[in-house]
Each structure stands twice: as C-alpha cells, then as structure tokens.
Phi, psi and omega in degrees: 000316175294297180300314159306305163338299205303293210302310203287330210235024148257324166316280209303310178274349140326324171280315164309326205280333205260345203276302187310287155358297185268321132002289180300316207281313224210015165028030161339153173211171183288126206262341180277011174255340199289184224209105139278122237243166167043049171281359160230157194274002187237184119266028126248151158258263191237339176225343192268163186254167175224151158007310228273166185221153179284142162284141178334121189046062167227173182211145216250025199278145178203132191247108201253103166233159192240136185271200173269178176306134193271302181233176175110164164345269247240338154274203184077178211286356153331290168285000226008068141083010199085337176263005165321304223247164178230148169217341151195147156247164198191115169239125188210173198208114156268170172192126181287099168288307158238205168285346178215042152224145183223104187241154196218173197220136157191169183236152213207118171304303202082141208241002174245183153324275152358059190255201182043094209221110162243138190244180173202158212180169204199099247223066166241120178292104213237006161216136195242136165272147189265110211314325206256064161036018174287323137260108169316313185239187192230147187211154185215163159271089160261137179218116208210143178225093194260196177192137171283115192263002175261160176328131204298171144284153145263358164301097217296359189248013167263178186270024129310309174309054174296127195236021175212182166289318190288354202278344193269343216247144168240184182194130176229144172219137189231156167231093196278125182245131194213164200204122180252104183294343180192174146334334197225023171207102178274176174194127186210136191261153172226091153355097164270176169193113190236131120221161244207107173284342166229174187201161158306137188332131178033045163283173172261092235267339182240108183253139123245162198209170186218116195246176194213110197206145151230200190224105171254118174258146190265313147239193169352289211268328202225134209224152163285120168251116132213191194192146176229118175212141153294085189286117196277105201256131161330131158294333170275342200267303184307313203289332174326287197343298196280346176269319199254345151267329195128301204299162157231155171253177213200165170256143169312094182270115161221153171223175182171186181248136171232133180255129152257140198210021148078009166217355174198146220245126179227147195228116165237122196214119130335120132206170153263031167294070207266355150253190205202355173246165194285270215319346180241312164327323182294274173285333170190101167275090195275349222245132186242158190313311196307313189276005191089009202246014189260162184231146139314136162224163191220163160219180177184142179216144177238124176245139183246165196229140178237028194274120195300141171275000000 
C-alpha cells in the first residue's frame, strides 16, 4: 500500500513539473495582465502626441513639414495651392531608454516671431491598458524644453525682443491619456500646459489647453488621423489681440491619412496650424479654417534598431 502512495505522489508531481514546464515553454501569460498593444501606429497624429513609445535602444527619425494656405488671400494657383511657401519644418530624433521611456532631440524653423527653434523632450508611458479592461487607458507623460536660437528683435513689444538667455526657453507638459476601443479605433485625450518666459506685449506667459484626437482605420496599411485642441485663453487677452493687431486666434484642427508602408509610417495631412511644435501651435494658431487659411502637410518617421542580435 505504501509503495502504491509513493508511486502515486511521485506521478502527481511529475505531472506538475512538467505542466509548469511546459506553461514556460509556451509562455502562457495570465490574460488579465496582457498589454494591449498598437493602440495608435505613431507617437504622433497630427499636431498631438500619442502614448505610443520606441522600444529600448531603437532610434526614431521624423521628419515634419508644413506648407502655406492652400486658398484664402495668400493660396490658390498663385502660390500652387501652398506649396510654393513653407511655413514651418521639424527634424527630430527619439531614442528609446527603456521600452516605455523615450528621450529626443529636434530642430524646428518655427512659425511664429519666434524662430530657430531647438528642442529636447521627453516621453514615459507609465500606465498600459489591458486586454480584459481591468485598465482601461494608457497613460503617458510628454515634457519638452525648446529654446530660440535666433537673433533678439529690436522691437521691444515683440516676443522676440529677447534681453537674457531665460526670455528664449518655453515649456510644455502633456498627461497624454488614450483607450483603444477595437481594432480598428483608438482615441486619446490630452491634457496641456505651455509656459513661455517672455511673450509679446500683454500676451499670456501660462496657457493650458485640452487637445482630443483619434484613429479610424480603414485598412491594413491605412488608417483616418485627427486632432483638436482647445486653448483656455483669457478674453481680455483675444480682445487685445484683435483691436491692436487684427488678428484672432483659433483653435488647432488637422485631419489626414496615415499610410504604413511596412518600413515607414507617413502622414499626409491637413491643418490650419502653421507651426509644428507644441509651445507655438497651441498659443498661436492665426490661421482659420474658414478663410480657406488651411495647408498641406506631411511627416514620415523610420524607426532603426540598434538592439545586438
């Protein structure tokens, strides 16, 4: 009887050993743990940043550019349509630190007074959603500190007339939050914060802003990109704007295309934005939908791998 025991409790755990084994061999994983993965194909849509991050010791190049009013006053077949004209470029570099940290480097014309514009940033995702929704969203961290390499203005009430080193540095902070509801639809809200140690006479030096964008994919390769953000702006400040200059400002609309093209992701794309860094779009957006005042634009990002095989 004792040797049928043994035998039976040498069976049995053999059978554990062998189960866990194999469990490892075939990387079972808990299913309330898994990571929902690609909810958007970039860390951009079109003017917003998204969630998504390069993985560890991979590099990032992206190249962003905006053309001029496609119609209104300064388009049409004059200008061809805008692309006669530039209105801001943006060349940048990620580099994956971990898998869910990311730090960058770019350089920028820039689209306002303000111009020569270099940044450096910073990217960590620090909550992932989970396939059976015990997290709902993906949550990121963006942080970026540019600074203006061009010659001070002398005119003392533009935001230019710079008279220190610190009057050149801006700031942005985002709490990027996004939740990929299916296959084939993401959606992510973004929280802002720009500030600006100098600004134009009686400008706002503290912005916050709220931008809202998704992804409808249409097929494999090709997916619908847009975005929006709302800036909370003073009313005495807008009414300055429009008496003492003309101008008004508006909010920042882009719609587009994202192409995946299996070695690179391009974005053809529509706004009326005509800068390309957070620190100017965000605050000053002159150009509306309305007048005809919107452009092409395009970016493409390559991503390279430096991970030893």
């Amino acid at each position: 009887m004792r040797n049928i025991l043994f035998i039976i409790l040498c069976f049995a755990s053999a059978t554990t050993f062998a189960q866990e084994d194999l469990d490892k061999l075939i990387h079972i994983e808990d299913p309330k743990n898994e990571k929902v993965t690609a909810t958007f194909k970039s860390g951009n849509l079109i003017n917003l940043k998204t969630t998504e991050t390069i993985h560890r010791n991979e590099m990032d190049f992206r190249v962003d550019h905006r053309f001029g009013d496609i119609a209104g006053s300064a388009g049409g077949a004059k200008n061809f349509f805008g692309l006669d004209n530039s209105t801001d470029i943006r060349i940048g570099f990620d580099y994956g630190l971990l898998d869910n940290l990311n730090i960058g480097i770019a350089r920028a014309k820039g689209a306002t007074e303000v111009r020569q514009l270099y940044e450096g940033n910073l990217k960590y995702r620090f909550l992932e959603q989970t396939v059976d929704n015990g997290v709902p969203v993906s949550v990121a961290f963006f942080g970026s500190t540019t600074v203006s390499g061009m010659e001070a203005a002398e005119d003392k009430q533009s935001a230019a007339s710079f008279t220190r080193f610190s009057d050149r540095l801006s700031y942005v902070t985002q709490l990027i939050i996004a939740r990929k509801f299916s296959s084939n639809f993401s959606l992510t809200v973004v929280p802002s914060y720009l500030h600006r140690n100098y600004t134009a006479y009686n400008d706002q030096n503290d912005l916050f802003a709220l931008g809202l964008g998704g992804r409808a994919k249409v097929s494999n390769r090709i997916a619908v990109v847009a975005d929006y953000i709302f800036p909370f702006r003073k009313s005495s400040n807008k009414k300055y704007r429009e008496e003492v200059t003309g101008q008004r400002y508006y909010n920042a609309l882009g719609v587009g295309l994202e192409m995946d093209t299996g070695g690179h992701i391009f974005h053809l794309n529509f706004t009326n934005a005509t800068a390309i860094q957070e620190s100017q779009f965000i605050s000053e957006t002159n150009s509306a939908w309305g007048k005809g005042q919107f452009r092409w634009g395009f970016s493409i990002a390559r991503r390279f791998n430096f991970n030893k095989k």
